[in-house]
N, C-alpha and C positions, 0 to 999 in steps of 0.2 A: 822567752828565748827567741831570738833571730829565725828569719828561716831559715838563712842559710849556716848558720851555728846547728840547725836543729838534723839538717837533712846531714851534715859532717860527722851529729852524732851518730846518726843512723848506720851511717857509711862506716864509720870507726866500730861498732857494734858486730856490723853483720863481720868486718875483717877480724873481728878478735875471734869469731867465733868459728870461720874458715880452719885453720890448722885443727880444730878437732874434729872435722866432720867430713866423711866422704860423701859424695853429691848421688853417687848412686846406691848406698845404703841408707843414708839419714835422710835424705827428702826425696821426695815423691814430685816427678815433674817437674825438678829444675823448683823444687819450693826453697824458700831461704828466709830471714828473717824478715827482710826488708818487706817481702812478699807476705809475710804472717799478719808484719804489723798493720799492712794497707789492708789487707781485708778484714783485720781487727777492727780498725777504726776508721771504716769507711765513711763517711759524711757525719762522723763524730770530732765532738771537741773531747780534747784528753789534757790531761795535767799531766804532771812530773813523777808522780806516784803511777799511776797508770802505765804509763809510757815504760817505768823500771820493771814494775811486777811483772807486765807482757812479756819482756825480757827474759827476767829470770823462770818464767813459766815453759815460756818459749826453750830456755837452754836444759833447765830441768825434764822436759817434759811433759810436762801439767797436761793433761785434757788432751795429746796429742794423737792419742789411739784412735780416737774417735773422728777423728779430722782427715788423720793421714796412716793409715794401717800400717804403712811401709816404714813408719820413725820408729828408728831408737836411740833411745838417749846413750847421752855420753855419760862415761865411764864419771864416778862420787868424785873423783880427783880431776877432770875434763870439766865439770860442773864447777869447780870450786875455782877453778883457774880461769878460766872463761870472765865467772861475775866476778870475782877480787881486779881483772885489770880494770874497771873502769871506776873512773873514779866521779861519780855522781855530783859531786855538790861541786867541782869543778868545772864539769862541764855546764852546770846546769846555772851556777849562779857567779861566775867570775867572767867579766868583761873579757872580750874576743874570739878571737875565733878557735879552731881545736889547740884545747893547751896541753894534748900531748908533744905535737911537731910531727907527727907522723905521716900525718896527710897533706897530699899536696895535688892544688888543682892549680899553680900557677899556668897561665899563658903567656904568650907573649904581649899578648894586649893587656893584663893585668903587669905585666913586667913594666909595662909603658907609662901606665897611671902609677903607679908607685915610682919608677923614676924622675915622673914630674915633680911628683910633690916633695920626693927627699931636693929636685931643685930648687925646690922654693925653700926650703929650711936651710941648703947651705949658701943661697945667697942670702940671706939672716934681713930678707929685706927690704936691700940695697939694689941688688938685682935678682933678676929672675929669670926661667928659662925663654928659650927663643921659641919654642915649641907650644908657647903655652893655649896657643887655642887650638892646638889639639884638642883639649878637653873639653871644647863645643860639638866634639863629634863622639863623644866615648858615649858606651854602653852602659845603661845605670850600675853594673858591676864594675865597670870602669870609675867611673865615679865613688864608687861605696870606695874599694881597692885606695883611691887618692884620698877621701876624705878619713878611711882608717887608719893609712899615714899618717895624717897629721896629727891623728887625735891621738896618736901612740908614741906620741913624741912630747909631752905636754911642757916639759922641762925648756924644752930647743923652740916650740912654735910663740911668737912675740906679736905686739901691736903693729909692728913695722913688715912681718910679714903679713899679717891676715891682711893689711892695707892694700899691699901690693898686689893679690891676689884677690878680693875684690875689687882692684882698680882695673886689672885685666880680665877676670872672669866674670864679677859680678857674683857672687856666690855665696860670702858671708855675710 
């Protein structure tokens, strides 16, 4: 998984888990999941499996008394609601980035690389934006952002564009 697929799951995890829990009964010092799991696997490599059980140990409260006196878990129906929203083999094995649609970190600079590139798909080519060496100054998020365009487009992107776009950027 991507990292930044990985760090969206994270980020989508600890929000599922917000509505059931108040901050000053269930964690102790501003604790939250995000925070469990870094110091779970601190200078560890983790799998997919791994990474779920934390999870659901973490929402059940597995081993929590001993960590953090002040946790308690949520309610067998807060538990069951929690792990049912996420959907695992989605996030973990289908190309892109969160496939709920819920989150969103666009920028304006991310707005700016994705309007490049939908330039260059609707000049199908022929032509292309004016702007285009902006993207000798983008941020390598900048760049991921463009080069995701296009790769999410596979139907619309052709020979006669990727040409044009390495003829100006140099890139393909």
């Amino acid at each position: 998984m991507p990292f930044e697929k990985g760090f969206q799951l994270l980020d989508y995890m600890n929000n599922v888990i917000e509505p059931f829990v108040s901050t000053t009964e269930i964690f102790l010092a501003g604790q939250n999941y995000l925070t469990y799991y870094l110091n779970m696997f601190r200078f560890k490599n983790i799998c997919a499996f791994s990474m779920r059980l934390s999870f659901s140990n973490f929402v059940e409260g597995v081993g929590m008394n001993s960590t953090n006196p002040m946790y308690v878990p949520l309610d067998p129906k807060g538990v069951n609601d929690v792990l049912d929203e996420i959907d695992y083999e989605e996030w973990i094995y289908q190309n892109g980035f969160d496939p709920t649609g819920t989150l969103n970190y666009t920028t304006n600079a991310t707005s700016d690389a994705v309007a490049l590139a939908q330039a260059y798909l609707a000049g199908n080519g022929v032509t292309g934006p004016s702007n285009f060496a902006d993207y000798n100054n983008y941020y390598s998020s900048q760049q991921i952002a463009f080069h995701q365009t296009l790769i999410q487009a596979p139907g619309t992107v052709n020979i006669a564009i990727l040409t044009l776009i390495d003829s100006q950027l140099s890139i393909t």
